[in-house]
DRENPA-3360 file (N, C-alpha, C; in nm, 2 decimals, always signed):
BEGIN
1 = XXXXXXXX = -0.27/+20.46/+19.70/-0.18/+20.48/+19.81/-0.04/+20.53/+19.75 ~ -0.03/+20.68/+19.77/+0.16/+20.69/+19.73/+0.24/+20.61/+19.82 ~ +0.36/+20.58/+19.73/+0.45/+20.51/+19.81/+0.58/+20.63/+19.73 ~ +0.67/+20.62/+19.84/+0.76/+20.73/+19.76/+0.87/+20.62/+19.72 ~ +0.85/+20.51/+19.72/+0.95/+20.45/+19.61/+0.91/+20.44/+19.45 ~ +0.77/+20.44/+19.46/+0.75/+20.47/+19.27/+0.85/+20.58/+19.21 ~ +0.83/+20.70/+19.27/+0.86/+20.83/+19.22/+1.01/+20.82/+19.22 ~ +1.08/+20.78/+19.31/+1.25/+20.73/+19.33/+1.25/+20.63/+19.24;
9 = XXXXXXXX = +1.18/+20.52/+19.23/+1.21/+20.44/+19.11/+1.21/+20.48/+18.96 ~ +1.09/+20.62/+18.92/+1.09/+20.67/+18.83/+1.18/+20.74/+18.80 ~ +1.23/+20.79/+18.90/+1.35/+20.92/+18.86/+1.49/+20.84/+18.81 ~ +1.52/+20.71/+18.90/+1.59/+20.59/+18.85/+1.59/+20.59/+18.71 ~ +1.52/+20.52/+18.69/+1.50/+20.51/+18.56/+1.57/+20.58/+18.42 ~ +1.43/+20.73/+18.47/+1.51/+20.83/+18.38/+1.58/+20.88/+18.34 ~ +1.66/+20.84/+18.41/+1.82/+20.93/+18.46/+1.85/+20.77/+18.36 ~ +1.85/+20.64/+18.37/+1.89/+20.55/+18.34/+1.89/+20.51/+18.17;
17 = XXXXXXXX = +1.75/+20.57/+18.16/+1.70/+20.57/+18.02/+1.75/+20.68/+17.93 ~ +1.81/+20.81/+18.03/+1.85/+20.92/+17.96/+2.00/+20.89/+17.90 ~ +2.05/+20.83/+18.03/+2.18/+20.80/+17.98/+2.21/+20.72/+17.82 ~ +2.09/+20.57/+17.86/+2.10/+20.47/+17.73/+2.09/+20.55/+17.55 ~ +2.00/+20.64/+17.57/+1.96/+20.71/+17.51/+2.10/+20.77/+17.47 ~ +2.17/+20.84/+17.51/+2.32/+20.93/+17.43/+2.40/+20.84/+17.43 ~ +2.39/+20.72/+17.47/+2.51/+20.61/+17.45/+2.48/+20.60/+17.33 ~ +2.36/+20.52/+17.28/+2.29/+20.54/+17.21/+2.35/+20.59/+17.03;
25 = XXXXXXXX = +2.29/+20.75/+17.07/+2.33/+20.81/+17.00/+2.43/+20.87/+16.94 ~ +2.51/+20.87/+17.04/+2.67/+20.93/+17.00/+2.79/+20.82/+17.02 ~ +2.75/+20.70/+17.07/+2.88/+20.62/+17.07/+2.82/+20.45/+17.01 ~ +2.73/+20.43/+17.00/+2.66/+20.34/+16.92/+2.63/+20.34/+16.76 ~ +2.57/+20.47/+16.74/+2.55/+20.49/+16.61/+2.68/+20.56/+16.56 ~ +2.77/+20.62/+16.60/+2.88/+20.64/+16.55/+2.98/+20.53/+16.50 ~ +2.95/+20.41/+16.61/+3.04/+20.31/+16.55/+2.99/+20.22/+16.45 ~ +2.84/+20.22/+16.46/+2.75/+20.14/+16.33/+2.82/+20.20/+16.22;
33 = XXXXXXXX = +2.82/+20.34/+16.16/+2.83/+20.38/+16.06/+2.96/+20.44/+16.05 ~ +3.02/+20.47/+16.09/+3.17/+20.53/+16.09/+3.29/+20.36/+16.12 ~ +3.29/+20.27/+16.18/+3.35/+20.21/+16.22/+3.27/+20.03/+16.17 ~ +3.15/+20.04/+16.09/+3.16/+19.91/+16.05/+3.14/+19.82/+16.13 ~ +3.04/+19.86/+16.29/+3.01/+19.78/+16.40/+2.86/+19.76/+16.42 ~ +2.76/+19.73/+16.37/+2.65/+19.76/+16.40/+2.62/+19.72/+16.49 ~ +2.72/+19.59/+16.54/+2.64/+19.51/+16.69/+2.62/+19.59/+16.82 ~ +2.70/+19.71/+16.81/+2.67/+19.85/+16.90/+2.50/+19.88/+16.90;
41 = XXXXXXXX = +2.47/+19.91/+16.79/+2.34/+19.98/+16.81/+2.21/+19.81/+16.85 ~ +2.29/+19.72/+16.79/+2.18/+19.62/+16.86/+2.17/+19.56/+17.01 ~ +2.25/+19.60/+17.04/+2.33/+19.57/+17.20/+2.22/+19.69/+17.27 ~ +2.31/+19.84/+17.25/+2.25/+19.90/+17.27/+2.12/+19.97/+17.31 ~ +2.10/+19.96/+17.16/+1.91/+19.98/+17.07/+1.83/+19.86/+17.22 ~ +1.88/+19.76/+17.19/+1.77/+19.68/+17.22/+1.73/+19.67/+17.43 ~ +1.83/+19.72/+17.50/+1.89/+19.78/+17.59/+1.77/+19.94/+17.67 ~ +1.77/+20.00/+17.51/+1.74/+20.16/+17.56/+1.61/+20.08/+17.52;
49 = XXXXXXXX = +1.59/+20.02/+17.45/+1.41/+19.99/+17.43/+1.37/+19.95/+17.54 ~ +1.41/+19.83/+17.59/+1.37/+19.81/+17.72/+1.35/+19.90/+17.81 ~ +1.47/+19.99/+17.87/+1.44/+20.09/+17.95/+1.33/+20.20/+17.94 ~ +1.30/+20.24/+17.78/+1.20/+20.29/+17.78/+1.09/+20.24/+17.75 ~ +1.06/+20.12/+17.78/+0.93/+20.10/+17.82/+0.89/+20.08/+17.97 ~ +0.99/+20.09/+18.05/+1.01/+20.08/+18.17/+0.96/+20.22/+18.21 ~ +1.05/+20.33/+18.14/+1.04/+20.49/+18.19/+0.88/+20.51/+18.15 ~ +0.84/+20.46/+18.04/+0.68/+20.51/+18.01/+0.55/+20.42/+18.11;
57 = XXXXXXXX = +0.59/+20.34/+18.14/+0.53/+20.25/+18.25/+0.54/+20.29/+18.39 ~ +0.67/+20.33/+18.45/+0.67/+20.42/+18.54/+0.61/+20.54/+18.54 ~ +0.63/+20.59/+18.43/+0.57/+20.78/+18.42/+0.40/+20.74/+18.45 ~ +0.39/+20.63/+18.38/+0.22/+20.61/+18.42/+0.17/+20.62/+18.57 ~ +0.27/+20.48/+18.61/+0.21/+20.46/+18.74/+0.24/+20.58/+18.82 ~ +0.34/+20.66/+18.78/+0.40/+20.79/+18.86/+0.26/+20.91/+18.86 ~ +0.21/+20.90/+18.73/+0.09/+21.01/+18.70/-0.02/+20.95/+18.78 ~ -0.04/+20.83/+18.81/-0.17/+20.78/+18.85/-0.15/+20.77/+18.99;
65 = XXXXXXXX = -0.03/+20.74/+19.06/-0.05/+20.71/+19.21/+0.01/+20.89/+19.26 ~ +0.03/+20.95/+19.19/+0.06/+21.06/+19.27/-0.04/+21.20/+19.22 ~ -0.15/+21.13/+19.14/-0.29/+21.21/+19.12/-0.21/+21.34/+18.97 ~ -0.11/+21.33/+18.89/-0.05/+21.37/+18.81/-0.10/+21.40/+18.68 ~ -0.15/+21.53/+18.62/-0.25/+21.50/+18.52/-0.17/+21.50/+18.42 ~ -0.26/+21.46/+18.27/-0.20/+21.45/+18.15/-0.11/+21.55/+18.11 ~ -0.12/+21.64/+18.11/+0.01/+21.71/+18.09/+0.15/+21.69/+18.15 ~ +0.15/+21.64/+18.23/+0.28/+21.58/+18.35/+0.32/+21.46/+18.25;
73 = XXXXXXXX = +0.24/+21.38/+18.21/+0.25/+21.27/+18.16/+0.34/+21.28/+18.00 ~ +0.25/+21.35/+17.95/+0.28/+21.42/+17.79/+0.41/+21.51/+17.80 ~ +0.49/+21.54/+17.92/+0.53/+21.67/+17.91/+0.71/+21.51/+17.93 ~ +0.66/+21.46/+18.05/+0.76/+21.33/+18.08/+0.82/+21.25/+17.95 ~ +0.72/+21.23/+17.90/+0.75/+21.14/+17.73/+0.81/+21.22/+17.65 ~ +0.75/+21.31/+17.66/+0.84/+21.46/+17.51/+1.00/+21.42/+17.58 ~ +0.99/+21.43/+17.69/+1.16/+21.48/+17.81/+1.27/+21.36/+17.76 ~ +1.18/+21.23/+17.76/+1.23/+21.12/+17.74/+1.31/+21.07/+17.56;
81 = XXXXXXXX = +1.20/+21.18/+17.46/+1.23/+21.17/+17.35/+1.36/+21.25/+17.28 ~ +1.37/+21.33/+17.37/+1.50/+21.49/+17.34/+1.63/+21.44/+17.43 ~ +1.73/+21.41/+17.32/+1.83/+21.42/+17.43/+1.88/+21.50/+17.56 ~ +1.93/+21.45/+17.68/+1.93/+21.53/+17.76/+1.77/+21.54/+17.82 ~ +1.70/+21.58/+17.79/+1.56/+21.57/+17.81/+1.50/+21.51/+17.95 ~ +1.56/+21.43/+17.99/+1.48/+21.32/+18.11/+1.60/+21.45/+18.25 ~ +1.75/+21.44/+18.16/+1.79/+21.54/+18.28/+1.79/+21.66/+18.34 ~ +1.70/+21.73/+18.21/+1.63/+21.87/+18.25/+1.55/+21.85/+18.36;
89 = XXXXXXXX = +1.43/+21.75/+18.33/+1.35/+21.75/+18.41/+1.38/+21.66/+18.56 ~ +1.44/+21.60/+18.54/+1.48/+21.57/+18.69/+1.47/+21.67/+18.78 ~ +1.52/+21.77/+18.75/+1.51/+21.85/+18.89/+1.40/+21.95/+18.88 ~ +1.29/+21.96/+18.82/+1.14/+21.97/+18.85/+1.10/+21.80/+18.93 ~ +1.11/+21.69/+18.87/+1.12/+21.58/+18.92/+1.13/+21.56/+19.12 ~ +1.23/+21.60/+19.11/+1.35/+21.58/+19.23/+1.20/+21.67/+19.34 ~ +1.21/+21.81/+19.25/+1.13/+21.83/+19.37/+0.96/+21.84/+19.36 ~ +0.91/+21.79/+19.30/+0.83/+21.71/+19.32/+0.79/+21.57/+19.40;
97 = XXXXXXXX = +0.90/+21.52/+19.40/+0.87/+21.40/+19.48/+0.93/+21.44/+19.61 ~ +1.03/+21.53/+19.64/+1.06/+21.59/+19.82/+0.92/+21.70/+19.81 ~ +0.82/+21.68/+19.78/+0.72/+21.79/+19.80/+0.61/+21.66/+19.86 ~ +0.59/+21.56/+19.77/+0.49/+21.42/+19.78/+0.52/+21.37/+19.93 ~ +0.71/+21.41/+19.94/+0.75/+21.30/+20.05/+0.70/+21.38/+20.15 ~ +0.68/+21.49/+20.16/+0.66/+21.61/+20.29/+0.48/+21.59/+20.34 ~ +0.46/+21.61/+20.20/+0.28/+21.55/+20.21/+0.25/+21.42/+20.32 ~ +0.31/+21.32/+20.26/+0.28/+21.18/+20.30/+0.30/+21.20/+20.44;
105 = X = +0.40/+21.27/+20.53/+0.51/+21.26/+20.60/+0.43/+21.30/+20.74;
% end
């Protein structure tokens, strides 16, 4: 049964995990190694991990309740790994799910 709050919770996410992700990388690991702070990237680090197992758990249930083949799936995880990456695809995302919402509707 789709529900169109998976796919809104997924896109949540993304956008959430994408952010954690450049905090991450450009203001967490800058202060580990430039400034002598590591507790940045453990705060951080441990923060973005969570979220992305959240984003890969969602992308699942996102591929399976909205009939989404493996390549949707493989293509969402690559998106998740590349900076910026999850906000490219948001807006294939975006409308995808106003296409699901039109279906159901």
């Amino acid at each position: 049964m789709k529900s169109a709050k998976t796919f809104k919770l997924f896109r949540n996410i993304a956008n959430i995990e994408g952010i954690s992700y450049l905090v991450l990388l450009f203001i967490a690991m800058p202060l580990k190694y430039f400034a002598n702070f590591p507790m940045a990237v453990t705060v951080v680090g441990g923060l973005h991990g969570v979220l992305f197992v959240a984003f890969v758990v969602l992308s699942w249930e996102t591929k399976r309740e909205y009939n989404k083949g493996w390549g949707w799936f493989i293509k969402a995880f690559i998106s998740s790994l590349l900076p910026f990456g999850t906000f490219i695809m948001d807006k294939q995302w975006k409308r995808e799910q106003d296409e699901a919402t039109k279906a159901t509707a």
